[in-house]
C-alpha positions in Angstrom: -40.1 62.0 -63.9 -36.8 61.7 -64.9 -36.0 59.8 -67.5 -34.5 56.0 -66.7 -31.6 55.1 -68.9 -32.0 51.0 -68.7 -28.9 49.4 -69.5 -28.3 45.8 -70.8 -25.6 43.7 -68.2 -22.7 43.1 -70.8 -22.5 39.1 -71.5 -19.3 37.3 -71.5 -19.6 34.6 -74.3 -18.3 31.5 -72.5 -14.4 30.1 -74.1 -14.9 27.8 -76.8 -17.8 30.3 -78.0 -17.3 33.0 -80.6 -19.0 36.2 -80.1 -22.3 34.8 -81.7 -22.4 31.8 -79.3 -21.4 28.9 -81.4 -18.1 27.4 -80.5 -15.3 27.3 -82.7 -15.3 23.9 -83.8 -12.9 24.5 -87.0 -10.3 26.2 -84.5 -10.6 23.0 -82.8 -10.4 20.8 -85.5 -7.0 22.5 -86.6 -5.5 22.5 -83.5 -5.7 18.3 -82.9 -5.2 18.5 -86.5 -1.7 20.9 -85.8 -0.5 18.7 -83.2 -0.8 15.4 -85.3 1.1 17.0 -88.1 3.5 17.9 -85.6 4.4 14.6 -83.9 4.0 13.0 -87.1 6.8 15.9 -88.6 9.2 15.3 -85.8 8.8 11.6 -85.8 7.3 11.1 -82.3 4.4 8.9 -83.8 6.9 6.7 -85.4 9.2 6.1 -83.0 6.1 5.3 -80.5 4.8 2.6 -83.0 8.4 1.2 -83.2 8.7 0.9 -79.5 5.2 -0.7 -79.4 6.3 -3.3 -81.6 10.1 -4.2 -79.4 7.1 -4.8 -76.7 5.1 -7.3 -79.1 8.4 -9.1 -79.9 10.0 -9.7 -76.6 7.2 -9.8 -74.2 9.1 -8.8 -71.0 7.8 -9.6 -68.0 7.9 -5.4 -66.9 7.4 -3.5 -70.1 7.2 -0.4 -68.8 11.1 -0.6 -67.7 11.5 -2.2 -71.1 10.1 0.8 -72.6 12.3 3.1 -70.2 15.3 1.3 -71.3 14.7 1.1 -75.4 14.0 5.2 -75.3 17.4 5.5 -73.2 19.4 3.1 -75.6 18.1 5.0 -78.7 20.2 8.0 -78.0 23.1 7.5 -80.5 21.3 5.6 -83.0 20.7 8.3 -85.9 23.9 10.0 -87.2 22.7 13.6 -86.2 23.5 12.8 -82.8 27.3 12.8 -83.8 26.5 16.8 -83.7 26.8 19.4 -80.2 25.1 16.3 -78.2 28.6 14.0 -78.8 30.2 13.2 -75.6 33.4 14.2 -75.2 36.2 12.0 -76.4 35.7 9.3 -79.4 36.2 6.5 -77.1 33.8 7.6 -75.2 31.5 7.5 -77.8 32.6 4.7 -79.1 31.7 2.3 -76.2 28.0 4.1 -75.5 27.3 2.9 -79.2 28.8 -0.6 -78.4 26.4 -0.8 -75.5 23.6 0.3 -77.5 24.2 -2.5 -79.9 24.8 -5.1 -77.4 21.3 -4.1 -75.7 19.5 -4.0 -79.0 21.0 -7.5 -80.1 19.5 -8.7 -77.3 16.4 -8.2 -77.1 15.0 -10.8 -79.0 16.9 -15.1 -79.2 18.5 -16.1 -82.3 15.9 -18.4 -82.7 13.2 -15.6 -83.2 14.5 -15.1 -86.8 12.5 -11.6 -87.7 12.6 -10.3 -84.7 16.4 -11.3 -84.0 17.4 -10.1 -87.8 15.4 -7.0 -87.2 17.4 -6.1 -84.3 20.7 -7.2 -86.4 20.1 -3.7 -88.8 19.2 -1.4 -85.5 22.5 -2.5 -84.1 24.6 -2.6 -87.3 22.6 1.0 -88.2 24.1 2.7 -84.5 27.3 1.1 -84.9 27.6 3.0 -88.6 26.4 6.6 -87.7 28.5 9.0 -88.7 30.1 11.7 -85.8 31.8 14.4 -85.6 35.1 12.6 -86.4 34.1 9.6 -87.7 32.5 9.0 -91.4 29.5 6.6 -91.5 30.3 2.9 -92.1 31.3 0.3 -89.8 35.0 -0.7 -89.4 36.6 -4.4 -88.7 37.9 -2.8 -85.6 35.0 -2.0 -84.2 33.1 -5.0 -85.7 35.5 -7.2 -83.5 35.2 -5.7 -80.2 31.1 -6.4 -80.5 32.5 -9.7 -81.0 34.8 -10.2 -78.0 32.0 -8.0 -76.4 29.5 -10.5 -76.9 31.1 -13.6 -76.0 32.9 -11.8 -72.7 29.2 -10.9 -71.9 28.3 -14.4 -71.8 30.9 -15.9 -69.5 32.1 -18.3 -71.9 35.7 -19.3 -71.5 38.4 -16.8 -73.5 40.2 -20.2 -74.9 36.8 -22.0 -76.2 36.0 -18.4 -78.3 39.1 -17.5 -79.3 39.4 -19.8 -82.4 35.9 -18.8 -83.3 36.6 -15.1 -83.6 39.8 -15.3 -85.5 37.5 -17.2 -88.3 35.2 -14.3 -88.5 36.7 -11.0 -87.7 37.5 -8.7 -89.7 41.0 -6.5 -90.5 40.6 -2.7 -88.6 40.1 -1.0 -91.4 38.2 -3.5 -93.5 34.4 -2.2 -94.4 32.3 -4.4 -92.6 28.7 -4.8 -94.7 25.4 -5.6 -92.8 25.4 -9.7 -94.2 28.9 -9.9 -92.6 27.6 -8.3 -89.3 24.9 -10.8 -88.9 26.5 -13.8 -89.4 29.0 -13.0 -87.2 26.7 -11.5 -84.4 24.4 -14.7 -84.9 27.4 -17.1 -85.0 29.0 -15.6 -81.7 25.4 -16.3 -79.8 24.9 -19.8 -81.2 28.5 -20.8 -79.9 27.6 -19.4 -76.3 24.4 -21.8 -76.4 26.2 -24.8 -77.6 28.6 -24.0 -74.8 26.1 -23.7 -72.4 24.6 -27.0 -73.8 27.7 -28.7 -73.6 28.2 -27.8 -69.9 25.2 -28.9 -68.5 25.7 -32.1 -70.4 29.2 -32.8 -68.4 27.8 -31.8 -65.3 25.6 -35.1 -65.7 29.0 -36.9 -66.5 30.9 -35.4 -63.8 31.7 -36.7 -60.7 30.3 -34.3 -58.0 33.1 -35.1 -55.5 35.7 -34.6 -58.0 34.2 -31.9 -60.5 35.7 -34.0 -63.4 34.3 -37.2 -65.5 36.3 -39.9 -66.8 37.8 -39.4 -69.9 36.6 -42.7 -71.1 32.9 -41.3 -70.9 33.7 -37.7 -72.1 35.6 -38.8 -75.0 32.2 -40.7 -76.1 30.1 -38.2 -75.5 32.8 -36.1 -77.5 32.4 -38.6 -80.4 28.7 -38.9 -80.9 28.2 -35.3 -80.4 31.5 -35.0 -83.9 28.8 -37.8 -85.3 26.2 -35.6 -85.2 27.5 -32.6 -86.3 29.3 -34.2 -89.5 26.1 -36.0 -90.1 24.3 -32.4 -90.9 25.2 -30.4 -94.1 23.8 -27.6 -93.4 25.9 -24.3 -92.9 24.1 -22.4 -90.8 25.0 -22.1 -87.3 21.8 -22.6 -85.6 21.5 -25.6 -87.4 24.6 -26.9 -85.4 22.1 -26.2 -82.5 19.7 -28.5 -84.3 22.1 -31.7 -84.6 23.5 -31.3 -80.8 19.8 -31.8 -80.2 19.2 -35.2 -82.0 22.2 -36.7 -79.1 19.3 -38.9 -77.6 19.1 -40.9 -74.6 19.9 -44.1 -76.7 22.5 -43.2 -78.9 24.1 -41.5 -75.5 23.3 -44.7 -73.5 25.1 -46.5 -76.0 28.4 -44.6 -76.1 28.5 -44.3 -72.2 28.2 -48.6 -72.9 30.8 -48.8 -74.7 32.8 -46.5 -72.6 32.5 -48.3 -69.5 33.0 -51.6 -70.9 36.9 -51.6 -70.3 38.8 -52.3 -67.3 41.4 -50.5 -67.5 41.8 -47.1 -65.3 41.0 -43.7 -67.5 42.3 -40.0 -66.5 40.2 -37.6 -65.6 38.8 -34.8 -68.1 37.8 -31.7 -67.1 35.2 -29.4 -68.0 37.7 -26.7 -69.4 39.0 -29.4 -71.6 35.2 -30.9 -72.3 33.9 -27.3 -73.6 36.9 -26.7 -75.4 37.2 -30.0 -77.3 33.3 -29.7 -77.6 33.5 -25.7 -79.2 36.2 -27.0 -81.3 33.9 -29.3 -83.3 31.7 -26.3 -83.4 34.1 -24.0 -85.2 35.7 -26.5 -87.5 32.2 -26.3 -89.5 31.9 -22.4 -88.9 33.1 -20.9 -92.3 35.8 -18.0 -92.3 35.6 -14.2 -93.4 36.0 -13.4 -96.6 
């Protein structure tokens, strides 16, 4: 008989397996170990964690489009950016960084002091990268628009803020330091509260068929609400928030009172004239730049 030749089927270790049938764990273990380093090396697992915690802070009510925003508003924070990704014209750039700050500034109330101060240096840090054409540090100039950018945003009147931001702007070319950035930022948001304040506290003068209150009862309100304010000593702005508060139903009940108690006919005041009178107490205790 002729000789069989038996031959062995050829065995195809499975992937993961070496050729002696034990998987490569170590090749395994360095590649998770590879792409750690990696995110870690390009700062992807930072700048996750950061995001994590803008969540923990402002608790939006849809923090997925929260996150979709904060990674879309982080584009011109870091100074490298000022490289081949710069949008054409300076202005240009300019005004995407002023948006950038504005968003960031608002992510968290005044009142939220870490959270709010936190936000302070992201903004002030985007505002001072460096570009193409510009060197890093933040100029008055630009310092002032966030300003008038931040008080436009929030409707309040141009002749109530005015006064406010010629107290704590800065000259165009004047260096602005971060300390001078947040009292400025924080001062310009406390003012648009106190003005909100101090509109819904003349709508319950008013009267509805004429939009206007009697200056009799506006001028008292007016007065306890100077009272108040010249009663605290303390210099911080939100503080100013703080002694509008302490206007209670009595001491109110007892200036409208006294108010009333005449006779003779009173001229209307409006509510332009109300908030600015009201803002002006505001700003007399605000201390000036420099």
């Amino acid at each position: 008989m002729a000789t069989v030749e038996k031959r062995r089927p050829t065995v195809i270790p499975p992937a993961g397996f070496t050729d002696s049938g034990r998987q490569s764990v170590s090749q395994a273990a360095g590649a998770t170990e590879s792409e750690e380093d990696f995110l870690r090396q390009v700062g992807v697992t930072e700048m996750l964690r950061a995001a994590l915690l803008k969540v923990l802070e402002a608790r939006p009510e849809e923090p997925i489009a929260f996150l979709a925003h904060y990674f879309e508003n982080m584009g011109l924070r870091s100074p490298v950016n000022g490289g081949a990704g710069e949008p054409p014209g300076q202005l240009l750039l300019q005004q995407q960084r002023l948006g950038r700050a504005l968003w960031h500034l608002r992510l968290a109330h005044h009142s939220q002091r870490a959270a709010f101060n936190s936000n302070v240096t992201v903004a002030y840090e985007c505002l001072s990268a460096g570009g193409r054409r510009k060197r890093p540090g933040l100029d008055g100039r630009t310092y002032s628009e966030l300003l008038r950018r931040i008080c436009r945003d929030g409707r309040a009147p141009e002749e109530v803020v005015a006064p406010l931001l010629r107290k704590v702007q800065c000259r165009d070319h004047e260096a602005v330091p971060l300390s001078v950035f947040r009292a400025g930022t924080l001062t310009c948001f406390v003012l648009l509260e106190f003005v909100a304040r101090a509109g819904a506290l003349f709508q319950l003068l008013q009267d509805p068929a004429a939009a206007v209150a009697d200056r009799r009862v506006g001028q008292a309100v007016l007065d306890t609400l100077e009272g108040a304010l010249q009663a605290s000593d303390a210099a911080a702005p939100a503080r100013f928030l703080e002694a509008g508060s302490r206007l209670g139903p009595d001491s109110l009940a007892l200036a409208l009172d006294r108010a009333v108690g005449g006779r003779r006919p009173s001229a209307p005041m409006t509510r332009e004239e109300f908030l600015e009178r009201a803002a002006a107490l505001f700003i007399a205790k605000v201390k000036p730049v420099g």
